[in-house]
N, C-alpha and C positions, 0 to 999 in steps of 0.2 A: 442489503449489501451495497456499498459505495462502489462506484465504478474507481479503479485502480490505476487507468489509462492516464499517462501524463498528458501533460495540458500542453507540454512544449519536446515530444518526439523526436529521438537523437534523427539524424538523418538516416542512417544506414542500418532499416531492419533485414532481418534472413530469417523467414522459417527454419525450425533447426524441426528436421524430420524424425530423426532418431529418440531427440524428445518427444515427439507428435505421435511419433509409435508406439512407445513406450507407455505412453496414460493411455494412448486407444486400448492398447493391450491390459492392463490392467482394469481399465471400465468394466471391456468387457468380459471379462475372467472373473469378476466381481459381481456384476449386475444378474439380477434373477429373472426367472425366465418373464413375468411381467413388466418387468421395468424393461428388459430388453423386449416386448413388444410394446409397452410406449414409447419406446424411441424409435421404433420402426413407424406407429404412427405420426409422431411428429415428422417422420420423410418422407409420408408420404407410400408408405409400404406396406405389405402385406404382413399383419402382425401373428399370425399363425406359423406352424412348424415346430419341432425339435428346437431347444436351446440353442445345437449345433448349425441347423440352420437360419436361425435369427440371427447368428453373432455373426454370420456369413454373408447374410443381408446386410447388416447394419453395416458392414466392411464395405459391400459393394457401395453404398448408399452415401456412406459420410462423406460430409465434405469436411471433416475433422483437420486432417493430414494437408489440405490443400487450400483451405483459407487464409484471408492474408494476416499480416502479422499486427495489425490494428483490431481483426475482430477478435484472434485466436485469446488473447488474455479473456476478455470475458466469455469465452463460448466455454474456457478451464474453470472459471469460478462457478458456473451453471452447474456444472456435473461434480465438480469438488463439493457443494451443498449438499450432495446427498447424502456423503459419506460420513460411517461415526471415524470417532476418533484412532480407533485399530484400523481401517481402511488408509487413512491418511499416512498411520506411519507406514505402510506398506506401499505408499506409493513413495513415501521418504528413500524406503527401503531402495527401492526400483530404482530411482532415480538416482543413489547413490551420497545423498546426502542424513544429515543427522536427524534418528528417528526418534528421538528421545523430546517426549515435551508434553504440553497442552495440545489438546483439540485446537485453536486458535492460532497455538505458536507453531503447531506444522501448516497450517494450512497457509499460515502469512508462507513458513519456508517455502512449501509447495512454491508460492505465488513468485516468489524471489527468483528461485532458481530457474520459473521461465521466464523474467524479468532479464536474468544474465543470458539464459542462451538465443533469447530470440534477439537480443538486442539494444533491449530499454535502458538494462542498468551495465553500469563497465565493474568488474571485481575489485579489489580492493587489495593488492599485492602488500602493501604495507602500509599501516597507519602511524602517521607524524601529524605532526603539527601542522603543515605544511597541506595535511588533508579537509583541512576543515575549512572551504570553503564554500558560499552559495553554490555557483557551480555541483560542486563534489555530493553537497549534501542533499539538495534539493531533488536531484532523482528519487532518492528514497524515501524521502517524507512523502512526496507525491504519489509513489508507487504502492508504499502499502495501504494492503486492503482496512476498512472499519468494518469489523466480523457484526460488531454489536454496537448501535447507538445507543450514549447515553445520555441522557437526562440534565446532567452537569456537567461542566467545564473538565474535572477534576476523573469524572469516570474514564476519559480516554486518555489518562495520564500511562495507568500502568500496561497496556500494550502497546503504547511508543514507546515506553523506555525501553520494555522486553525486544521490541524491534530493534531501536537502534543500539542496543546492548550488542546482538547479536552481527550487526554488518559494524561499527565501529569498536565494539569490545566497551568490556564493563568501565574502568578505570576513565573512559571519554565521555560518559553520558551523568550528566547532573544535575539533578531538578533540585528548582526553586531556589539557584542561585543568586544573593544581592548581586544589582549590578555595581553596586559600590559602594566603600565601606562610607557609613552612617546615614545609610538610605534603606529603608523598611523596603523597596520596591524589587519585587525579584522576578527574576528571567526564570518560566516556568521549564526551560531546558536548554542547558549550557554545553553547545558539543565541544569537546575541545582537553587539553589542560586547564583545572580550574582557576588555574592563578597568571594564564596567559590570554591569548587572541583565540575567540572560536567562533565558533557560530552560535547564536542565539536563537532561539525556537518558541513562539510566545504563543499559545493556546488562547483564540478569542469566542467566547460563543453570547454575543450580545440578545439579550430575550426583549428591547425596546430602543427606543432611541436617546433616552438617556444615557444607558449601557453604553449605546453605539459613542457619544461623544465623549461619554469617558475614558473608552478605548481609545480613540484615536489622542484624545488628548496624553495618555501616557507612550505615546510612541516617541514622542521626542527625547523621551528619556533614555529611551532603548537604545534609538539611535545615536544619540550621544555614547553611549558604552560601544554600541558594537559596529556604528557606520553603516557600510553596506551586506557586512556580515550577519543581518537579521533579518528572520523570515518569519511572517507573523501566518496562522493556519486558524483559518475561519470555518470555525459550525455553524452555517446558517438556519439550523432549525428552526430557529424559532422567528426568523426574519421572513417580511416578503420580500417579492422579488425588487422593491425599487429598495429596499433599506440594503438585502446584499448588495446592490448595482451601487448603492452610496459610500457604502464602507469600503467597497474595494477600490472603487476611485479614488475615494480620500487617502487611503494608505497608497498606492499606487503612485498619487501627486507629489506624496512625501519620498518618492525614490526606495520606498520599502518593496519588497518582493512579500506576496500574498500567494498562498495556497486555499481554497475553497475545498473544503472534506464535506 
């Protein structure tokens, strides 16, 4: 599981409690009386007693409800892990938002909607044109989770478009658009209207340093179509650390805005 924590944090988080209740409560209405004594030993606690009294413990114990708003996203992905796919819509349920989907597609939701109320991401009252900017967009590329690495470039296409389907609506998200008529070269994800100004989303996952200079070498073409409205998102699996620490300077140098998944 990729960490989900943005790289550049609005200023102004709020634990929102009532959501912090709300999964406590469901955890542990959900968890069986083993998992609810290993969670007592992860506290530190006496893992014996009645279900009723473990889940009384575990209450006393957490610090669930009172961590700060940096740890709290990952401390929800840890316990989201457990759960099958009928758990998660039931926490859809609780939560109030849509229970309807994939194993993957609730749990991104899950993730969103403590994204909106603790503070990370701002909602989305109407989408225009006028929405598609770095700025706008960049929270949410950042923010959602990669449930499952894959292998190719191409595998983490269809649960980004199902994400930004989902916060931008179907009609704005468009893979493998040319950036321009009589050029083979296509922008792996076009947010936006497709015949106007949007944002550009370009999927890198270079396996050498060849890769690496090819990439960078098609960036000026991006940036040509889309300026500063391009956000390139790097898998560095298969890199080491000075080859990430090269690419992302190199793009960086070019005034492109770089995400690391």
């Amino acid at each position: 599981m990729a960490n989900c924590i943005l790289s550049n944090p609005p200023l102004i988080l709020k634990p929102d409690i009532e959501l912090r209740s709300k999964l406590l409560d469901y955890y542990l209405e959900n968890y069986t009386g083993q998992e609810l004594s290993d969670w007592l030993r992860d506290l530190g606690q006496d893992p014996k007693g009645t279900v009723a009294e473990k889940m009384d413990r575990v209450r006393q114990h957490t610090k669930y409800l009172s961590m700060t708003a940096e740890e709290f996203p990952q401390q929800t992905m840890h316990y989201l892990d457990t759960f099958p796919s009928d758990h998660l819509a039931g926490i859809c349920e609780a939560l109030g938002i849509d229970a309807e989907g994939t194993k993957d597609a609730l749990y991104r939701r899950i993730m969103r909607e403590v994204g909106y109320r603790e503070g990370w991401l701002s909602r989305l009252e109407a989408i225009s044109d006028a929405t598609f900017t770095v700025p706008t967009v960049r929270p949410f590329v950042e923010w959602y989770p990669i449930i499952k690495r894959g292998r190719y470039e191409k595998d983490f296409y269809p649960a980004f478009a199902e994400e930004m389907e989902e916060v931008f609506g179907d009609e704005f998200v468009h893979e493998e658009l040319p950036i321009a008529s009589g050029t083979t070269l296509k922008i792996d994800f076009h947010l936006g209207h497709p015949q106007r100004e949007g944002v550009g989303v370009e999927f890198k996952m270079p396996t050498n340093n060849s890769e690496i200079q090819r990439a960078l070498g098609q960036l000026d073409q991006y940036k040509e179509r889309y300026g500063e409205k391009l956000l390139i998102v790097l898998f560095p699996d298969f890199l080491d650390k000075a080859q990430e620490a090269l690419f992302v300077d190199q793009v960086s140098a070019k005034g492109v805005t770089i995400i690391v998944k």
